[in-house]
PyMOL commands that place a pseudoatom at each C-alpha (Angstrom):
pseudoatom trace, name=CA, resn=UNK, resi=1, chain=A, elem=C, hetatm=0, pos=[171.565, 175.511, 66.651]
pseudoatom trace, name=CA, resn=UNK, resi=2, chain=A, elem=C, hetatm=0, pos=[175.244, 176.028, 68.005]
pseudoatom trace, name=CA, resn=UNK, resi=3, chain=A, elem=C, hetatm=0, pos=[177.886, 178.236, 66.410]
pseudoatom trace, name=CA, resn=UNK, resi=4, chain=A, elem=C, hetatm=0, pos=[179.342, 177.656, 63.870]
pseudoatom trace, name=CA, resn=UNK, resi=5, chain=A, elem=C, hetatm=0, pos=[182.952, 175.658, 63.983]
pseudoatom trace, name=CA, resn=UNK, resi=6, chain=A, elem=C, hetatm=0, pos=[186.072, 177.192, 62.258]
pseudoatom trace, name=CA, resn=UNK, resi=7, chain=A, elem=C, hetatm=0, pos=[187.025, 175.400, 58.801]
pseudoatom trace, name=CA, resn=UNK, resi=8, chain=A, elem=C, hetatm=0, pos=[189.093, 172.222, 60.156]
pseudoatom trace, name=CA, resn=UNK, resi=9, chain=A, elem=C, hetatm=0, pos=[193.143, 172.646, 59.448]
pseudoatom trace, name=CA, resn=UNK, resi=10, chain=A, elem=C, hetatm=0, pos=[193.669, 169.013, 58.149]
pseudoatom trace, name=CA, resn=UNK, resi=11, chain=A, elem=C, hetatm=0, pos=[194.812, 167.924, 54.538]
pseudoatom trace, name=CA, resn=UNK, resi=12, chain=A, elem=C, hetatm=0, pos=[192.162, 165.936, 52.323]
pseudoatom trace, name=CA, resn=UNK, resi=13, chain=A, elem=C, hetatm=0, pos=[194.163, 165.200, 49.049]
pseudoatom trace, name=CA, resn=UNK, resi=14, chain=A, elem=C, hetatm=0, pos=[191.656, 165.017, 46.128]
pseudoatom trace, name=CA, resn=UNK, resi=15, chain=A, elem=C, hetatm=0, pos=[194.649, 164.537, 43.462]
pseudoatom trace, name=CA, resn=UNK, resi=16, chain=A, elem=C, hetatm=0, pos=[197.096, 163.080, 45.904]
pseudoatom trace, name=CA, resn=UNK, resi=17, chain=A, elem=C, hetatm=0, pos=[200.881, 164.013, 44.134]
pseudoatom trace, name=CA, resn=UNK, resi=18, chain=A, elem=C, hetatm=0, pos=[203.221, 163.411, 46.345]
pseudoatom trace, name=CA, resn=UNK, resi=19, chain=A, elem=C, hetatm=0, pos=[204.751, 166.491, 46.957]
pseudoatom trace, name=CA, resn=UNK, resi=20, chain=A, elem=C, hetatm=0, pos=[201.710, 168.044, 48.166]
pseudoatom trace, name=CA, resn=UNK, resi=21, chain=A, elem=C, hetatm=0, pos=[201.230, 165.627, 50.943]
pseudoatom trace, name=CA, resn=UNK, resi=22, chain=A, elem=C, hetatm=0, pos=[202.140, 167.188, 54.473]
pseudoatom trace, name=CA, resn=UNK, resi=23, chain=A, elem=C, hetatm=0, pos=[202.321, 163.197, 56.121]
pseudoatom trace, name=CA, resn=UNK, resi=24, chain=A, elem=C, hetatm=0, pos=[204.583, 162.729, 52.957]
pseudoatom trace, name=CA, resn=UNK, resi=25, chain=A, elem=C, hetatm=0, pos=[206.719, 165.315, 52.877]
pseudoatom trace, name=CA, resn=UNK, resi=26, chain=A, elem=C, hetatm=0, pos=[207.980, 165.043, 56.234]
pseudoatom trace, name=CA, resn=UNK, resi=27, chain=A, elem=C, hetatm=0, pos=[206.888, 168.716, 56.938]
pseudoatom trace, name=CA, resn=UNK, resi=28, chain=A, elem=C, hetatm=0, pos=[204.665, 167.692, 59.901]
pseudoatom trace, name=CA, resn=UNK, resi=29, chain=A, elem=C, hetatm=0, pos=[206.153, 163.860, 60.949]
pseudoatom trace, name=CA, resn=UNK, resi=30, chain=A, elem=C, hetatm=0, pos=[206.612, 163.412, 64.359]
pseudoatom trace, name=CA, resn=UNK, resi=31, chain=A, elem=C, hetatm=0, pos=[207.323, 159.488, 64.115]
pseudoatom trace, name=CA, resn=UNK, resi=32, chain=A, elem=C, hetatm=0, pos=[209.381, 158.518, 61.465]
pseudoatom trace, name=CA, resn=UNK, resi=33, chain=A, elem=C, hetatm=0, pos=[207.606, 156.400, 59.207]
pseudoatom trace, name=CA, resn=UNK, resi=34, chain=A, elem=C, hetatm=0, pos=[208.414, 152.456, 58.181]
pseudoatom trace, name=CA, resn=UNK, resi=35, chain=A, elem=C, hetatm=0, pos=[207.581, 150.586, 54.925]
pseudoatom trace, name=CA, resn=UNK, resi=36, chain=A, elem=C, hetatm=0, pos=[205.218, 147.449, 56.499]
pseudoatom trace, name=CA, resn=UNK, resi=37, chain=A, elem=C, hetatm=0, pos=[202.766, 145.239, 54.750]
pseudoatom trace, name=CA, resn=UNK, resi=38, chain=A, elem=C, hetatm=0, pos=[200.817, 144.425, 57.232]
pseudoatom trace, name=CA, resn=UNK, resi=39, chain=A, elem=C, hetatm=0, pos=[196.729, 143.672, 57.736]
pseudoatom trace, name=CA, resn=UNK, resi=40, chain=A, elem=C, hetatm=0, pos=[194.564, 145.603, 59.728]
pseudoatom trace, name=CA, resn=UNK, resi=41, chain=A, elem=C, hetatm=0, pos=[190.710, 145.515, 60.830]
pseudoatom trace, name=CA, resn=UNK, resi=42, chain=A, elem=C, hetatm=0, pos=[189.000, 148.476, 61.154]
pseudoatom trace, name=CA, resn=UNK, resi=43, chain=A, elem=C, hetatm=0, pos=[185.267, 149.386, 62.660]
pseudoatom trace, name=CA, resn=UNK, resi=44, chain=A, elem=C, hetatm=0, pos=[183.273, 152.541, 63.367]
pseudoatom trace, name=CA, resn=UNK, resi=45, chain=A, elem=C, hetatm=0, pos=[179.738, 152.798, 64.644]
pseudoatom trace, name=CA, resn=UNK, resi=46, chain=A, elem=C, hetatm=0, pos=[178.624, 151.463, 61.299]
pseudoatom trace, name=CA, resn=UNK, resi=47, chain=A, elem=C, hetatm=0, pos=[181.128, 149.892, 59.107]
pseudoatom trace, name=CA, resn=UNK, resi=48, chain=A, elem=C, hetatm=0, pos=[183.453, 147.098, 59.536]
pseudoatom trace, name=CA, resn=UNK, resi=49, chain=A, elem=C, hetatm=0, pos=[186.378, 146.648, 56.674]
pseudoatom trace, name=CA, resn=UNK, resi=50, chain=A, elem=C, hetatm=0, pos=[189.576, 145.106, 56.449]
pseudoatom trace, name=CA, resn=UNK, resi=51, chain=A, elem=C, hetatm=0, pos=[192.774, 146.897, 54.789]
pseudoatom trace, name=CA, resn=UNK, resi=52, chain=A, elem=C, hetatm=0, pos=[196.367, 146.922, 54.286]
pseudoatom trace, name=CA, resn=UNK, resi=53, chain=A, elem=C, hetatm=0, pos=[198.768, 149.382, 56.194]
pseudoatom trace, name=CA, resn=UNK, resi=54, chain=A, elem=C, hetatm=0, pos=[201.599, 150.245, 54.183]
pseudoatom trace, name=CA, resn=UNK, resi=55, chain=A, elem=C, hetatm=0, pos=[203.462, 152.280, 56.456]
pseudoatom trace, name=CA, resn=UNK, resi=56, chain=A, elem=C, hetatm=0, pos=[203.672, 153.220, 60.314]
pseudoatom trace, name=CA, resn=UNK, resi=57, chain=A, elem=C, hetatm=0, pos=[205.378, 154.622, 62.941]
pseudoatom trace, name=CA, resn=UNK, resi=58, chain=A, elem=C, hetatm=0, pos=[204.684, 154.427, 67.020]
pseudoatom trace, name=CA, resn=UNK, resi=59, chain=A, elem=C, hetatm=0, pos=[202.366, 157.045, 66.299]
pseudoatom trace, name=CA, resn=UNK, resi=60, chain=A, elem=C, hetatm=0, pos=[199.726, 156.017, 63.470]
pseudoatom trace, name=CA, resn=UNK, resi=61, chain=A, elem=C, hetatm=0, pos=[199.566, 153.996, 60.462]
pseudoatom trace, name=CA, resn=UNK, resi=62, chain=A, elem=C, hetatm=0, pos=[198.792, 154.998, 56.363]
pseudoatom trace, name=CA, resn=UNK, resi=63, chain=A, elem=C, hetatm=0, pos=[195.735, 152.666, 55.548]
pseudoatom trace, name=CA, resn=UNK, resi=64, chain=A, elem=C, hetatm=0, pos=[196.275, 151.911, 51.756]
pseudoatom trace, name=CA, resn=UNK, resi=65, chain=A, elem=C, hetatm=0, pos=[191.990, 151.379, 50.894]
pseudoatom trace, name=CA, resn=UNK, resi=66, chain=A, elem=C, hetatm=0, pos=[189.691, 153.245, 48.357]
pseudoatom trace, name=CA, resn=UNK, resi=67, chain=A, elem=C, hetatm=0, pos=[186.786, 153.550, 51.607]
pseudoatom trace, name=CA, resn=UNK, resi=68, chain=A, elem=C, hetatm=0, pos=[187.883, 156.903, 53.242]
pseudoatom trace, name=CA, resn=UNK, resi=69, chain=A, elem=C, hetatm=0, pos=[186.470, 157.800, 56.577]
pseudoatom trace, name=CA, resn=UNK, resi=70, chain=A, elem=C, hetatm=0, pos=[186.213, 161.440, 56.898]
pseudoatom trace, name=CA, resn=UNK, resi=71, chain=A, elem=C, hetatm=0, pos=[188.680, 163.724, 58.848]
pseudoatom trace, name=CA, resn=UNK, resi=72, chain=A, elem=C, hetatm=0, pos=[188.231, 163.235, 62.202]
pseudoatom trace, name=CA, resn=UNK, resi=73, chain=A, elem=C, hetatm=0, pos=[186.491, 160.508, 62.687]
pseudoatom trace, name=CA, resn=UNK, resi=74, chain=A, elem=C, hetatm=0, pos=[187.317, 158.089, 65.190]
pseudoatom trace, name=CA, resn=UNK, resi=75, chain=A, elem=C, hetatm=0, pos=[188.015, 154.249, 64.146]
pseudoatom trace, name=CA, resn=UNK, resi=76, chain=A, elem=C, hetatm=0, pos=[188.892, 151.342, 66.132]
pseudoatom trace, name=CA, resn=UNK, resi=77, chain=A, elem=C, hetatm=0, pos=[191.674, 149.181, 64.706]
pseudoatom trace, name=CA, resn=UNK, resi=78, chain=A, elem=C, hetatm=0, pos=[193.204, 145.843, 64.666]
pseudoatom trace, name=CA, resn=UNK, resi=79, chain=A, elem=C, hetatm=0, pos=[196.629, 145.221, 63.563]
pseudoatom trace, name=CA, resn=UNK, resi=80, chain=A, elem=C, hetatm=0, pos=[198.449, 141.866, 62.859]
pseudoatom trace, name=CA, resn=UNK, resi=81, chain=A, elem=C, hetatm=0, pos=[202.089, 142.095, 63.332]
pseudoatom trace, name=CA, resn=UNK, resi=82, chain=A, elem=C, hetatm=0, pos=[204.193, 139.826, 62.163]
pseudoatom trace, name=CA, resn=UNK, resi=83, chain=A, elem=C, hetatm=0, pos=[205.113, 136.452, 64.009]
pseudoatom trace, name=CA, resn=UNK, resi=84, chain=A, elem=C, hetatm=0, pos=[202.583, 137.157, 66.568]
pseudoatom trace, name=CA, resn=UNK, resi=85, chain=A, elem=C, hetatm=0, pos=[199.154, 135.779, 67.180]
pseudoatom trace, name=CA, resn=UNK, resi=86, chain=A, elem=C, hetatm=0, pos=[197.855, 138.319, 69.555]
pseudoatom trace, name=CA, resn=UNK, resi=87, chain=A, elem=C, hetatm=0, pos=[196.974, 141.517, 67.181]
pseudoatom trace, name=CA, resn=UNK, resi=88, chain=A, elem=C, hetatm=0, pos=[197.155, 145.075, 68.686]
pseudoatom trace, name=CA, resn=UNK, resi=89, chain=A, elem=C, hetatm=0, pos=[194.390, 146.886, 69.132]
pseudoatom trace, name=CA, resn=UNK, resi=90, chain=A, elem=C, hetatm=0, pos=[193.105, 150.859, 69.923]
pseudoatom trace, name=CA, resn=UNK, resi=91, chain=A, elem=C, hetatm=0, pos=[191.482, 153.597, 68.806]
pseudoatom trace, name=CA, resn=UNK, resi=92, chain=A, elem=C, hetatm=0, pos=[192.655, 156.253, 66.339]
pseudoatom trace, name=CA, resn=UNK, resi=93, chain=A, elem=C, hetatm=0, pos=[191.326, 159.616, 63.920]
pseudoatom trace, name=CA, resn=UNK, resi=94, chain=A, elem=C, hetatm=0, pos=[191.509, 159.676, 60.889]
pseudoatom trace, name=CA, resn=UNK, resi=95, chain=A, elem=C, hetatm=0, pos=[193.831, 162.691, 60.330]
pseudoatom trace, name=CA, resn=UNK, resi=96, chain=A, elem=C, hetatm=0, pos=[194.173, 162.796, 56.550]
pseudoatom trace, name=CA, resn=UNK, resi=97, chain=A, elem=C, hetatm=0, pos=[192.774, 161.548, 53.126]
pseudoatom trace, name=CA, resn=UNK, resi=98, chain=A, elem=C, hetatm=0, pos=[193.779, 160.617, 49.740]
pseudoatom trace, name=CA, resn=UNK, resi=99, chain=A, elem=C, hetatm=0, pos=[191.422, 159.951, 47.356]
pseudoatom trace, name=CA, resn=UNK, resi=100, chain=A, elem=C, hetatm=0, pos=[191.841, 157.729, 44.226]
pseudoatom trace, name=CA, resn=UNK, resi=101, chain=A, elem=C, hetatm=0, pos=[193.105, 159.790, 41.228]
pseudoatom trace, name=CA, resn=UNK, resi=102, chain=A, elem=C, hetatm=0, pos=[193.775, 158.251, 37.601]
pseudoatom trace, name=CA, resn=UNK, resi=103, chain=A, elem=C, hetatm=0, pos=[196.558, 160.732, 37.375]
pseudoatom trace, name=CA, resn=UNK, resi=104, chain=A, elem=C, hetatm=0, pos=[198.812, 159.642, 40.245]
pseudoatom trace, name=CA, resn=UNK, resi=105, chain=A, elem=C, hetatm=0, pos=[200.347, 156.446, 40.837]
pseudoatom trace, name=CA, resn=UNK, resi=106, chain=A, elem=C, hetatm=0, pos=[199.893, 156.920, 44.858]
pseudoatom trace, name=CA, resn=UNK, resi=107, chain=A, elem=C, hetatm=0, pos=[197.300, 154.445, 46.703]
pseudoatom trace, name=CA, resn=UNK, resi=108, chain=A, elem=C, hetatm=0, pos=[194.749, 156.057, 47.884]
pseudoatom trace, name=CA, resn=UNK, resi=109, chain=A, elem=C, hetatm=0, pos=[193.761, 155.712, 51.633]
pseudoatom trace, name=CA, resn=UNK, resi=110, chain=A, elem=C, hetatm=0, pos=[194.042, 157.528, 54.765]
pseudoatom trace, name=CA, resn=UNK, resi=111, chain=A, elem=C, hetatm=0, pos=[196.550, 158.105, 58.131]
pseudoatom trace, name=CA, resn=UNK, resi=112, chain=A, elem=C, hetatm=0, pos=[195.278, 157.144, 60.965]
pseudoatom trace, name=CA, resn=UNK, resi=113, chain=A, elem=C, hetatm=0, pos=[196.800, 158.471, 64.306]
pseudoatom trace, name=CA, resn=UNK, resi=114, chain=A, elem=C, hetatm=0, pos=[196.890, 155.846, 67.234]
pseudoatom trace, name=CA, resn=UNK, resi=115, chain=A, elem=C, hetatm=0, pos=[194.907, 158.264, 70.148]
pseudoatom trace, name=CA, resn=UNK, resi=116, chain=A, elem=C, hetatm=0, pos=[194.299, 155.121, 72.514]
pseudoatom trace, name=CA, resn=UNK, resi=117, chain=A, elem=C, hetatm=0, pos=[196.876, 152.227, 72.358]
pseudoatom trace, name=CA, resn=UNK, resi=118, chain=A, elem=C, hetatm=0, pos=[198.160, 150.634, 75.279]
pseudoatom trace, name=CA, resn=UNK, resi=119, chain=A, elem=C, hetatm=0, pos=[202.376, 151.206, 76.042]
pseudoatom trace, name=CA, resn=UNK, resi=120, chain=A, elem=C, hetatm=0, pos=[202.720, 147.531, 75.593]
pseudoatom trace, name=CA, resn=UNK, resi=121, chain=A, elem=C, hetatm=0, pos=[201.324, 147.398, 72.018]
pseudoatom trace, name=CA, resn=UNK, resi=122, chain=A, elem=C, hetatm=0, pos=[203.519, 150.811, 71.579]
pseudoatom trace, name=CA, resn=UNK, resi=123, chain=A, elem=C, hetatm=0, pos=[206.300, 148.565, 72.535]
pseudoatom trace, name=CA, resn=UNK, resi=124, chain=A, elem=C, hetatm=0, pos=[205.588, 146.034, 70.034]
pseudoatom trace, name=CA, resn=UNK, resi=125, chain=A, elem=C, hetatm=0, pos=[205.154, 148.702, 66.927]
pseudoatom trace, name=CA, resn=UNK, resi=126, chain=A, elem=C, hetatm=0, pos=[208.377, 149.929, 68.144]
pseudoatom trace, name=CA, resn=UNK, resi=127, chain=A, elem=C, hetatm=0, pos=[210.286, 146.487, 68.297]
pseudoatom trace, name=CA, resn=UNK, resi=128, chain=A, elem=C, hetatm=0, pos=[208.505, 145.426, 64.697]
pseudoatom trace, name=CA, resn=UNK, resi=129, chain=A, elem=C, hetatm=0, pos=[209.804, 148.990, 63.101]
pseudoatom trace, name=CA, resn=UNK, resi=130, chain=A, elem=C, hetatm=0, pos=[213.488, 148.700, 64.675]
pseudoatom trace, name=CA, resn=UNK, resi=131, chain=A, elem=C, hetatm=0, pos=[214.315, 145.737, 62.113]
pseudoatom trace, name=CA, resn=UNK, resi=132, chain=A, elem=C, hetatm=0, pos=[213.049, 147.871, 58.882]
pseudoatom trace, name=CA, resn=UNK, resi=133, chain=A, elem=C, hetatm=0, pos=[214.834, 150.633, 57.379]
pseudoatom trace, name=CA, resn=UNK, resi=134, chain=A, elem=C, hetatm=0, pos=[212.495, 154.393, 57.769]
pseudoatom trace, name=CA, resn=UNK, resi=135, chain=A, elem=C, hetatm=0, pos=[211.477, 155.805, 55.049]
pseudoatom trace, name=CA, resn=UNK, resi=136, chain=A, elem=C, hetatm=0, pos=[212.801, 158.986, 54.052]
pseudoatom trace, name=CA, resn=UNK, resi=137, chain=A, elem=C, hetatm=0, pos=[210.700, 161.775, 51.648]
pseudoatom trace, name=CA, resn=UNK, resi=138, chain=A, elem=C, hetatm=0, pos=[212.360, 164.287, 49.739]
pseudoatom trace, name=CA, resn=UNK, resi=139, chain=A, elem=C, hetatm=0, pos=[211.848, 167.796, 50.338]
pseudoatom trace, name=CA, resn=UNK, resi=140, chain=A, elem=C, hetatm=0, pos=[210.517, 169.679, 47.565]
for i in range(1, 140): cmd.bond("trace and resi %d" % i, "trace and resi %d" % (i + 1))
show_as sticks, trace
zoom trace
C-alpha cells in the first residue's frame, strides 16, 4: 500500500447556502463569472450525461445537475454556444460540489475547471461572455 494522501483542500457543499460557497463568494474567482444557459455533454470513463451550465467564465463552467462527480475527477465536456454549430470541447476537474438540499433554493451541481481547452475555443467563451453582463456576489 502507498502513504497515505493529505485530506484534499476543496469545498463539497452538503447544504449549499450561498454564503458559504468559496466559487460564490468571489473569495477564490479568478475569471469572473457570466449568467449563460447553455447545454453541455459530459463523459468520464463510465458515464455519459447531458446538463445545463448556468454560469462560466474563460476558466470553467457551474454544471447545474443533481449527478455529482466527485472532487477531482476528470470529465470531458461538450459545450454548445450559442449561434454556432461547432460545440467546444476539452477536458476539465471537477473542483467543487453542491449537493441537493430541501433547505436552499440553490441548484445543486458542480464547477468544473477547463484544464485542456484549445486557445481558439478560449476565444470563443471569451467573445460569447463579452455580450453578457458578470455576475457579481456579495461579500458576506
Amino acid at each position: 500500500m502507498g502513504t497515505a494522501r493529505p485530506p484534499r483542500r476543496e469545498a463539497q457543499f452538503v447544504t449549499a447556502p450561498p454564503s458559504s460557497a468559496p466559487e460564490e463568494s468571489g473569495t477564490r474567482r479568478e475569471h469572473t463569472r457570466h449568467r449563460v444557459d447553455l447545454d453541455v455533454t459530459v463523459s468520464s470513463d463510465h458515464n455519459f450525461y447531458t446538463g445545463f451550465i448556468e454560469n462560466m467564465s474563460s476558466g470553467g463552467i457551474f454544471i447545474a445537475t443533481h449527478k455529482v462527480k466527485p472532487v477531482g475527477e476528470r470529465l470531458a465536456f461538450s459545450i454548445t454556444l450559442p449561434d454556432s454549430k461547432q460545440p467546444i470541447t476539452g477536458m476539465g476537474e471537477v473542483r467543487w460540489v453542491r449537493l441537493y438540499s430541501e433547505n436552499s433554493n440553490v441548484e445543486p451541481g458542480m464547477g468544473l475547471r477547463f484544464t485542456e481547452i484549445s486557445a481558439q475555443s478560449v476565444h470563443r467563451v471569451q467573445t460569447v461572455l463579452a455580450q453578457r453582463e458578470p455576475i457579481y456576489y456579495e461579500d458576506d
